[in-house]
N, C-alpha and C positions, 0 to 999 in steps of 0.2 A: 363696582357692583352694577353699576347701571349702564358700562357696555355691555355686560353680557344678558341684562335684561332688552338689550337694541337687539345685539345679536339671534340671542332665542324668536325676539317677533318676527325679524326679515326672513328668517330661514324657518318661521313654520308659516308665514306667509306664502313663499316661496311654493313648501311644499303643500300647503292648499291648492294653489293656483295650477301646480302640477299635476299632482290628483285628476283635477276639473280636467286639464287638456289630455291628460293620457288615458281618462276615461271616455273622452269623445275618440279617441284616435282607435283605439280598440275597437269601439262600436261602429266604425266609419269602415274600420278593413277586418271586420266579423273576427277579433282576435277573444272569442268568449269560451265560457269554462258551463259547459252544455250540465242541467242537472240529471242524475242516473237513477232518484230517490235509495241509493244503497250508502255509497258517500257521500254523494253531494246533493244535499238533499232542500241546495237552496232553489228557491219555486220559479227564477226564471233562466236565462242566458246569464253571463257575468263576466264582465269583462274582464282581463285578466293584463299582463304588463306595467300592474301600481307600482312596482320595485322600482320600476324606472323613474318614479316621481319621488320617491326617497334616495334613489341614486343622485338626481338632478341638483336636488336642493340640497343635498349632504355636500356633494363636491364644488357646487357653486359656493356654498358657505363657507368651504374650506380656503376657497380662491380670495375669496374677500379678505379672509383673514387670517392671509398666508406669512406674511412676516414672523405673526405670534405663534405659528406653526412649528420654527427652527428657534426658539429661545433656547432651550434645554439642550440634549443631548440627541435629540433627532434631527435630519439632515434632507433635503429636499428629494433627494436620489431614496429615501426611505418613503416619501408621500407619494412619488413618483410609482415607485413599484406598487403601493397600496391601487394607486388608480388604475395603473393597466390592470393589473389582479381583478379588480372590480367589472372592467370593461371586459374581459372575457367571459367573466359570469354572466352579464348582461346579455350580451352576444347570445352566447347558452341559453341562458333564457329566454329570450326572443325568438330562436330558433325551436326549441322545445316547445314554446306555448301555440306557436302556428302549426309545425309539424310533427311533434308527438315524438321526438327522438327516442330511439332504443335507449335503452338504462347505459350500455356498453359505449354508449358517443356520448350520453350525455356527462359524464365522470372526466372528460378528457376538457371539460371547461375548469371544473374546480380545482383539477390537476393543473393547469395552466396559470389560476390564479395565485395558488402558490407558490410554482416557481417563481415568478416575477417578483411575487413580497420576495420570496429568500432572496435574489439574487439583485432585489432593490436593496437590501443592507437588512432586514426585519430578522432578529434573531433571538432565540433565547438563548443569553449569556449565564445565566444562573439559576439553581433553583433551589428556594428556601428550606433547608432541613429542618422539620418542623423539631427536631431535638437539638437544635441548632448550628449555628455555622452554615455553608451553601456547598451547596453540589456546582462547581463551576462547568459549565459546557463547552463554550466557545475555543477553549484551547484541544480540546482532541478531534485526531482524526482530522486535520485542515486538508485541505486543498485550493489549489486557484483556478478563478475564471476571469478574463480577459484584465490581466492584471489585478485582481481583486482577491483575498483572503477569505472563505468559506470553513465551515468547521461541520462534517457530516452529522454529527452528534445534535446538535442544534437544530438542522435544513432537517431531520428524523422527527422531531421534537415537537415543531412545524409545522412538521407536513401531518402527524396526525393528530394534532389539537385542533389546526384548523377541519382535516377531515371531517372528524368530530362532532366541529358545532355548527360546520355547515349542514353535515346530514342528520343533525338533533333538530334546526331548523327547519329544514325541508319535511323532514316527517310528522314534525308535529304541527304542522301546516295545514291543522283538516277542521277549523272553525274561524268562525269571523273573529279578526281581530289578535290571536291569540299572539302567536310569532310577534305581531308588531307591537302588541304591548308587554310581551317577556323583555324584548329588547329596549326599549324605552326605558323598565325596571334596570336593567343592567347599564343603562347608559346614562342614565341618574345616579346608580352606586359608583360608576368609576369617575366620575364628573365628580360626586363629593369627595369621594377620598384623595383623587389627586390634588383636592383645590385647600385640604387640612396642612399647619404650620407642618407638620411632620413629614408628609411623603408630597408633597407641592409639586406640580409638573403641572405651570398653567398649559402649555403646548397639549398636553394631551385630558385638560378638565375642558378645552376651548373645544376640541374635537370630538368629547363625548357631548357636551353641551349640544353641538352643533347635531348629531346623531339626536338625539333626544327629539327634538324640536323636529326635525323630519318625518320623526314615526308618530309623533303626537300629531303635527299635520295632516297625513296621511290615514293618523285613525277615525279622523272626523269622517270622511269616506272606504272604513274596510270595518268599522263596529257593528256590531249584526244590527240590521239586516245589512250586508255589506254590499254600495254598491259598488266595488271595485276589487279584487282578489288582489295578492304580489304576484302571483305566478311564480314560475319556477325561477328567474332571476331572481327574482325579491326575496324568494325566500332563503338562498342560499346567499346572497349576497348580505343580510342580516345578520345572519351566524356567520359567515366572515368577515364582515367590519367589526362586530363585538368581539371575536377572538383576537382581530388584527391589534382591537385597543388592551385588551385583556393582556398582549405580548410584549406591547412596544411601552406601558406603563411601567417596566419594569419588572415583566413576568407574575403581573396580578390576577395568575389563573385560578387562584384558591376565588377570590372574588366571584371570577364568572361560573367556576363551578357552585358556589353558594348561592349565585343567583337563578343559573341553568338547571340544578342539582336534577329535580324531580323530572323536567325533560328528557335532561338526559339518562335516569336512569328509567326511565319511561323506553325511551329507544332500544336500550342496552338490553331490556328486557325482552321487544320485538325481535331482535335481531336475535340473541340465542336464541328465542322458542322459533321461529323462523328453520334455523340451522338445524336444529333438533328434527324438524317435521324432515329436513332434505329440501328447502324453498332457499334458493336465493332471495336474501331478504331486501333487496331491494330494487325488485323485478316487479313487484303488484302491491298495492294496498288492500289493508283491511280494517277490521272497526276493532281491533285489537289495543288499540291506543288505551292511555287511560282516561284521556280527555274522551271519545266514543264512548268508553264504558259509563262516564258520569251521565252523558246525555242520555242513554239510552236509560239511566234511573229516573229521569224526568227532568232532570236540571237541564235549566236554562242553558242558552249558549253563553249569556252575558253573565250569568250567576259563575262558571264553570270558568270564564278568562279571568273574572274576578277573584275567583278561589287560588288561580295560579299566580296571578299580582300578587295579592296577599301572601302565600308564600316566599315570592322571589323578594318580593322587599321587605320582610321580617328578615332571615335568614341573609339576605344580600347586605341587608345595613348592620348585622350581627357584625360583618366583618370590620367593621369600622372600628369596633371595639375590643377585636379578638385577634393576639398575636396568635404565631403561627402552630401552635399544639392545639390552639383553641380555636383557631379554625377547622383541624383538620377533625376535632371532638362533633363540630357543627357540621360537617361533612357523614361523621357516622350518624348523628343525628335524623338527619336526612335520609339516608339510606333506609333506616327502621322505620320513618314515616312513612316511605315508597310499599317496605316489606307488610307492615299493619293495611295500609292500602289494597294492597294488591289480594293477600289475604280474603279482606274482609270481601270485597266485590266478587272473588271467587266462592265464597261463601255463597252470597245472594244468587250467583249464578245459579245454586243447584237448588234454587226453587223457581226458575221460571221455567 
């Protein structure tokens, strides 16, 4: 217990110290996130490329304590793929935050990082029938790549989970702090539950441990008033290391859905009514979000990241408790909270 109390300090140290230099670095080569008073309605310039100090400190952490990495059933050439994956979003990022990439390039980083998890070895082999027994994947539809076994079924599986909760990440990326403390929440739930007698996988409690401790670092500078943004790397690189853990724990996506739930059905929502109007939904932003509509009730920005904490880690620590019908019970749960939500603020709408 008490390396992983050494561990958590070095690597939120780390990502302090990170923070501090990639927020001079931003302001030194004008990399800032200009306010519009429509979305961004913080009151100065803001630097933007903090991803990169939670990338810093996540991967240096992981380097340190790489041996306890490969205990389990994970394999070097799996962390391996994890990190280029991350390096092209980064890249992406970087690129996007200085020059404002079209939506159409900017899709060909998180496409990239994907493949690299797949074809690093990252796959989902099973998936839990909540009525029991598993839906096996990994054996249909194979093919091979440079000597290597692949199963389409799975690389499908994959490729739109992570989609998913990268672009649940990235769009709900429109207040201080919020993205980095959902994922903190979700990096706490899978920390605990792999580290329980029952589903134990130190290799991947050591790796959300180490994920936690980064965003916790990092939120000491992105909590409103926040002087440091993720930008566009950080933010999709968040919802891809939480989905990367969510997969490689042994397909613990009931988990991340229980912790993400409201996010994501928060996006899911943008995106049909987007479709509906005839907009590419992920061409322009709006104040359509539900986190927007709470602010513009008068709530706080810190009240409103709070209210989504509170959520995610009720229903995220439910799963600790609840086999898999009763998760998926806690899942409809969620949903009805979303629907009474969205309802009700629609309601309020037709009196302003």
């Amino acid at each position: 217990m008490f390396d992983l109390f050494i561990i958590f300090c070095v690597v939120f140290i780390l990502s302090i110290c990170f923070s501090f230099f990639i927020k001079k670095i931003a302001l030194k080569f004008n990399i800032l996130d200009n306010p519009d008073g429509i979305l961004k309605k913080h009151l100065k310039p803001t630097p933007l490329l903090g991803g990169t100090a939670i990338f810093l400190s996540f991967f240096l952490g992981l380097f340190l304590i790489h041996k306890q990495l490969v205990v389990g059933d994970l394999e070097y050439s799996h962390w391996i793929g994890v990190f280029v994956g991350a390096c092209f979003l980064m890249l992406g990022g970087f690129l996007d935050d200085r020059y404002n990439l079209h939506p159409s390039r900017q899709i060909i980083f998180p496409l990239l990082a994907i493949i690299s998890v797949i074809f690093g070895g990252v796959e989902i082999s099973k998936i839990t029938n909540p009525f029991g027994g598993f839906v096996f994947l990994d054996k249909c539809c194979l093919f091979s790549f440079l000597g290597n076994t692949y199963s389409f079924v799975s690389a499908f599986f994959v490729l739109v989970w992570l989609l998913g909760m990268m672009y649940t990440t990235k769009l709900l990326d429109g207040i201080d702090g919020l993205v980095t403390s959902i994922t903190a929440v979700g990096a706490l739930i899978i920390f605990l539950f792999t580290m329980t007698t029952r589903y134990y996988q130190p290799d991947i409690g050591l790796a959300s441990l180490v994920l936690l401790a980064s965003c916790l670092g990092f939120l000491l500078f992105n909590w409103h008033p926040a002087k440091i943004f993720l930008g566009e790397g950080g933010s999709l690189f968040l919802g891809y290391i939480l989905g990367v853990l969510a997969v490689i724990s042994g397909g613990k996506i009931a988990i991340a859905l229980l912790v993400m739930g409201i996010p994501i059905m928060d996006v899911f929502l943008i995106i049909v009514n987007r479709l509906r109007e005839k907009k590419n939904p992920f061409c322009f932003a709006d104040r359509k979000h539900l986190h927007f509509k709470l602010l513009d009730l008068g709530i706080s920005q810190q009240k409103v990241v709070i209210f989504y904490i509170i959520v995610s880690l009720i229903f995220g620590l439910s799963a600790l408790f609840l086999q898999s019908l009763g998760k998926l019970l806690a899942l409809g749960i969620l949903v009805l909270i979303m629907f009474i939500i969205v309802v009700f603020l629609n309601y309020l709408n037709r009196f302003e």
